[in-house]
C-alpha positions as CSV (number, residue, x, y, z in Angstrom):
1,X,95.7,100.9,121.7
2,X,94.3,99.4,118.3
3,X,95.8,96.2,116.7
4,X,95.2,94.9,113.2
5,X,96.4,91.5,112.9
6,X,96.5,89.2,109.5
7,X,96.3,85.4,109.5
8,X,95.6,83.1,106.8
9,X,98.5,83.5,105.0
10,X,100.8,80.3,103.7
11,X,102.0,78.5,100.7
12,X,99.8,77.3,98.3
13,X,99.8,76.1,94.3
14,X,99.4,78.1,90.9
15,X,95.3,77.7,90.9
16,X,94.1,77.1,94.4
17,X,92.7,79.2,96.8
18,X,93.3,81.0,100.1
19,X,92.0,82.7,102.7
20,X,93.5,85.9,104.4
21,X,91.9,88.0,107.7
22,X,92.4,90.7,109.5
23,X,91.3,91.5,112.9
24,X,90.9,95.0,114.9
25,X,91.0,94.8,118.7
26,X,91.4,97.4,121.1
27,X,90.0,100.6,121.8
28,X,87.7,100.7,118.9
29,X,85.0,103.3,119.0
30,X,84.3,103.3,115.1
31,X,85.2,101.5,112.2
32,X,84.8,102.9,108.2
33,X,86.4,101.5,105.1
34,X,88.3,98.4,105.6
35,X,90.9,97.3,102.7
36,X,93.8,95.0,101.5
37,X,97.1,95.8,100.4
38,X,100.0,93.9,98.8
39,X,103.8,94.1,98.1
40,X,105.8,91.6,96.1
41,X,109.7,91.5,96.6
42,X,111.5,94.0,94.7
43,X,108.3,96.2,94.0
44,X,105.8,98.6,95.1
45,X,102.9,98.4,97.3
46,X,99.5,98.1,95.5
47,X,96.4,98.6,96.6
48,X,94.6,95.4,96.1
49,X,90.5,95.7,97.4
50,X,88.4,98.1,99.3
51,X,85.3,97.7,101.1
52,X,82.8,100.6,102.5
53,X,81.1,100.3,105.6
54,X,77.9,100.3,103.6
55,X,79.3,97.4,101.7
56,X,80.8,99.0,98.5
57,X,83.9,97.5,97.0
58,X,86.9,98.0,94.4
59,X,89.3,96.1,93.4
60,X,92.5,96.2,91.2
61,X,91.7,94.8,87.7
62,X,94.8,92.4,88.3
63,X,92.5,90.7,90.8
64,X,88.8,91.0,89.5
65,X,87.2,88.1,89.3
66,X,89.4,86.4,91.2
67,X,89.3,88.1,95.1
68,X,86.3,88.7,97.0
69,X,86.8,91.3,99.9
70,X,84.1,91.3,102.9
71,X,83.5,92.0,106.3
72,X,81.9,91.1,109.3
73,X,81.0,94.2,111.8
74,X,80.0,92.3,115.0
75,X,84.0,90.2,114.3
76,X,85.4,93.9,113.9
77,X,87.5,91.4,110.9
78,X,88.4,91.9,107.1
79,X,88.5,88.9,104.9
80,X,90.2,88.5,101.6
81,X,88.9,85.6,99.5
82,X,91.7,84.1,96.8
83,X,91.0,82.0,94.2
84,X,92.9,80.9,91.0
85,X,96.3,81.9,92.1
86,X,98.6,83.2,90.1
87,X,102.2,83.1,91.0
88,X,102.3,86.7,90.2
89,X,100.2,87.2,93.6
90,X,103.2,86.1,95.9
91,X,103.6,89.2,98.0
92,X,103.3,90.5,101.8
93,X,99.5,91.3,102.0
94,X,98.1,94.0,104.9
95,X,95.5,95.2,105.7
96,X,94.4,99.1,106.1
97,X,91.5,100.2,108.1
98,X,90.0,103.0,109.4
99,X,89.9,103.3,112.7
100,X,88.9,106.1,115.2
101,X,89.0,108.8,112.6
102,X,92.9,107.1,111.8
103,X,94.8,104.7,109.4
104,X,96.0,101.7,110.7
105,X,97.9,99.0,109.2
106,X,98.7,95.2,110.0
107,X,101.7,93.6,110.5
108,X,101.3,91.6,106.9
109,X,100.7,87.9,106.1
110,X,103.2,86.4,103.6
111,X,101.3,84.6,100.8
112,X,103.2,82.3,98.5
113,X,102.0,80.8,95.2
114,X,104.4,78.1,93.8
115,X,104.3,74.6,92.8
């Protein structure tokens, strides 16, 4: 059994910041690339950041400069950094992680930019 699940998530105002994690528990025998996706009401899913097990990340260019993706091993957890919020960036964000030699995906964690 492996669970991914997101927290962080909440209302916040055009220009602030929030953070967004994602947890993997159960039986975990290996973890590789971690990442963050996002869907918006009415739209597709997007791929939003990537990070590597050897620390190599990507992100889309409607986020550069703006979101920091890392990890921490030991936590088996993904974390997505938000800053200067856009309302644009309201959407369902999950997380996607290799796990086992499989995809997994979280639940989501609504995240809500208005003022």
């Amino acid at each position: 059994q492996v669970r991914l699940v997101e927290s962080g998530g909440g209302l916040v105002q055009p220009g602030g910041s929030l953070n967004v994690s994602c947890a993997a528990s159960g039986s975990i025998f290996s973890i590789y690339n971690m990442g963050w996706y996002r869907q918006a009401l009415g739209k597709q899913r997007e791929l939003v950041a990537i990070i590597t097990s050897d620390g190599s990340t990507n992100y889309a260019d409607s986020v550069k400069g703006r979101f920091t993706i890392s990890r921490d091993n030991a936590k088996k957890t993904v974390y997505l950094q938000m800053k200067s919020l856009k309302p644009e960036d309201t959407a369902v964000y999950s997380c996607y992680v290799a796990v086992n030699d499989s995809w997994y995906w979280g639940r989501g964690t609504q995240v809500t930019v208005s003022s």
